[in-house]
N, C-alpha and C positions, 0 to 999 in steps of 0.2 A: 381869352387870356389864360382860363384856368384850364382847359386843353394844352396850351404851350407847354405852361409851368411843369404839369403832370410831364411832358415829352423832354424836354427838358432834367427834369431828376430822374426819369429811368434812364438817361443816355449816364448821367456823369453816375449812377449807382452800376452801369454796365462797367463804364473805366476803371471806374473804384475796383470793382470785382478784377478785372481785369490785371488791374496792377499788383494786387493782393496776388492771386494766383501765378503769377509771374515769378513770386517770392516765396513761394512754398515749398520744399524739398518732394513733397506727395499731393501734388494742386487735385484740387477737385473737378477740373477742367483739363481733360490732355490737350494742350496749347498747341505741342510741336503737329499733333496731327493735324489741326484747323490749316496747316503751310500747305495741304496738303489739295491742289486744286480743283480734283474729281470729288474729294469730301465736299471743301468750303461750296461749289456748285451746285453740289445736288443737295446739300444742306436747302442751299438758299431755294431751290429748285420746290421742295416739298413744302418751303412756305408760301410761296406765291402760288402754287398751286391751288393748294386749300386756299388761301384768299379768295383767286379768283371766282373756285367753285364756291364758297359760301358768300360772296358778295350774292351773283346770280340767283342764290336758292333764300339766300331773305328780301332783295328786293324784288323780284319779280312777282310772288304773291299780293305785294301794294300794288300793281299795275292791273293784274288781273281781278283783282276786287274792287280795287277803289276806281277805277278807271273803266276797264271792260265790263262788270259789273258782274261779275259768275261767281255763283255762291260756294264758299271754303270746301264742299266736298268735293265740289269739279274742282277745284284750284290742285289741291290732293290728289287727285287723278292725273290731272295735266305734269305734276312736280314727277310723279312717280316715275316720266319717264329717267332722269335721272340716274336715279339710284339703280332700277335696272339695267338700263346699258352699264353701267359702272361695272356691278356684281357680272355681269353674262363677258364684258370685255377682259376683266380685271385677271384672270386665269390664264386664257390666252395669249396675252402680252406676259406675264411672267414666263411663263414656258419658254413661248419665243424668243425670249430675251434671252434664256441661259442658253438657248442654241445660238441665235443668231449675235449676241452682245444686245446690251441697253443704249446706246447712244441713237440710234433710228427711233427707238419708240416712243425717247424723251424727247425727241426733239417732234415728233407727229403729234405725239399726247399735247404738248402745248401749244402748237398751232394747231390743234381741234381745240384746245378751249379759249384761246386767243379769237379763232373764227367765230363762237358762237357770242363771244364779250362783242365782237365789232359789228355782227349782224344787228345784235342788238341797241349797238350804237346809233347805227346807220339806218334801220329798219323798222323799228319798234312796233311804232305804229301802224305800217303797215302789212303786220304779220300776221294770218290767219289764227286761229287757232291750233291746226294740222303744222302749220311753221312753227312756230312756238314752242310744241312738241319735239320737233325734229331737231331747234335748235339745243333745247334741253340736251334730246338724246346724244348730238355735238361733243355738247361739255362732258356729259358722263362718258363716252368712249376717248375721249381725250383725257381726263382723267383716268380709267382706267388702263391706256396706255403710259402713261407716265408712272402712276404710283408703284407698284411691284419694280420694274424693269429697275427705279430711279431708286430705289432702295436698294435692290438685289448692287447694284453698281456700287452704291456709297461701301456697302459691309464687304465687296469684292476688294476694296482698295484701303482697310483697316487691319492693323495687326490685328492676331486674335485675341492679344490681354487688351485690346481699348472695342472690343468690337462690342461690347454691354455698355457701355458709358457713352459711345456714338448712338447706340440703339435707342438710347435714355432721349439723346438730342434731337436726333428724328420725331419722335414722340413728341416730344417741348414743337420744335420746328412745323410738326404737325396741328398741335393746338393754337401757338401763335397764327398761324394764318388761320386759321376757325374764327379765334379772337379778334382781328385783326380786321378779316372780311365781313363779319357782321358788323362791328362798328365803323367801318365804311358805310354799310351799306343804311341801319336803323340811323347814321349818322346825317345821310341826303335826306333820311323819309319825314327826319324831324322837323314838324312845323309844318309840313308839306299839304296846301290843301285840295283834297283830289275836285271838286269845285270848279279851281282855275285852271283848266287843265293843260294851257300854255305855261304856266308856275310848274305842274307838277310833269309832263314831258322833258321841261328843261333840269329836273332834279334825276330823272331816268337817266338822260342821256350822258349827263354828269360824273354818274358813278359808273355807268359801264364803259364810258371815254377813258374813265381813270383804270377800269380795270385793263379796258387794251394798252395804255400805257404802262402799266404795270408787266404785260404780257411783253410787251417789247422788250422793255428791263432785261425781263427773264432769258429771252432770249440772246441778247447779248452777254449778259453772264455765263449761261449756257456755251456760247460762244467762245468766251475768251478762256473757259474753265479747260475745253477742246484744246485750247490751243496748248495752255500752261501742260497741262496733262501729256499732250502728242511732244512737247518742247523737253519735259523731262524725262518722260522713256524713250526719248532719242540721244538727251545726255547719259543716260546708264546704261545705253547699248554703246554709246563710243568707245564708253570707260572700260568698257569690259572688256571688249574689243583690243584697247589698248595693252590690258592689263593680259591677256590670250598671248 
């Protein structure tokens, strides 16, 4: 209940805000740009992102310790693979994205980490260690197609007097899902005793169900962000058109 309540007064302290800045002559929020469908998408894009990768990187250590039984310095070995495909992919997907555009890499980067959340769903248990690894490494090449590319996109489609105060957002957007996906994830592990380990498989599967669901979300937003986006540079080609 005092989970609600908390969700609850950040929702009506968001409206408040909301409304407030609606009435400002110099808001603290550029409102008109949120209209704007390739922003509001990959906004939302860069939190679910980070969710999904920080769900995976706090609760899989309870799995492999509390369950597999490998002690924190192999856990640290195994995690690493992460953060390295990230850094080794994260370059190249930028690049390729200012050549090629960012909508392929955003939309790969999140079905690579979409695939390594359902593997996990689906498989847990039955994954080597060398799988584990590999799914890790998944999520970090999915992540690092997505992050650059999905940013380079958001500041391509912002005037340049709001392009620091989007920038600001991305960042919040970015820590939100940090925030967000750890208490998800310390949220399942609480109480959890590794013991019963039909109790605690079922608290695994739980949180990473919830993150492919999450994953799907995304991509539907992603989806409909495609559309709005292709729907209004096809109205300001007519217009122009017209206006020619």
């Amino acid at each position: 209940m005092g989970l609600v309540s908390l969700f609850a007064a950040a929702l009506a302290a968001l409206v408040l805000l909301l409304w407030w800045e609606k009435r400002q002559a110099h808001p603290f929020l550029p409102l008109p740009v949120f209209k704007n469908a390739a922003v509001t998408s990959g906004l939302f894009i860069t939190g679910s992102s980070f969710l999904l990768a920080n769900t995976i990187l706090v609760v899989l250590p309870f799995y492999l310790t509390g369950l597999v039984g490998i002690v924190p310095l192999e856990v640290g070995y195994i995690m690493a693979a992460y953060p390295l495909i990230l850094a080794a992919a994260g370059p190249f997907a930028g690049a390729l994205s200012d050549r090629y555009g960012s909508r392929l890499f955003q939309f790969l980067g999140l079905c690579g980490m979409g695939g390594g959340s359902l593997i996990l769903t689906l498989w847990l248990e039955q994954l080597s260690m060398l799988e584990i690894v590999l799914t890790l490494a998944l999520t970090g090449f999915g992540m690092g197609l997505v992050t650059s590319p999905n940013n380079s996109f958001i500041m391509k489609n912002v005037a340049s007097h709001y392009v620091g105060t989007i920038g600001g957002m991305v960042a919040l957007m970015r820590n939100v899902g940090m925030v967000f996906g750890a208490a998800l994830g310390l949220g399942f592990m609480n109480g959890v005793s590794f013991d019963e380990k039909a109790q605690a498989m079922g608290a695994f599967t739980s949180v990473f169900g919830i993150n492919v669901a999450i994953f799907v979300l995304s991509i539907a937003v992603f989806g409909y962000g495609l559309f709005l986006d292709r729907k209004t540079k096809g109205s300001q080609k007519q217009e122009t058109n017209h206006s020619v």
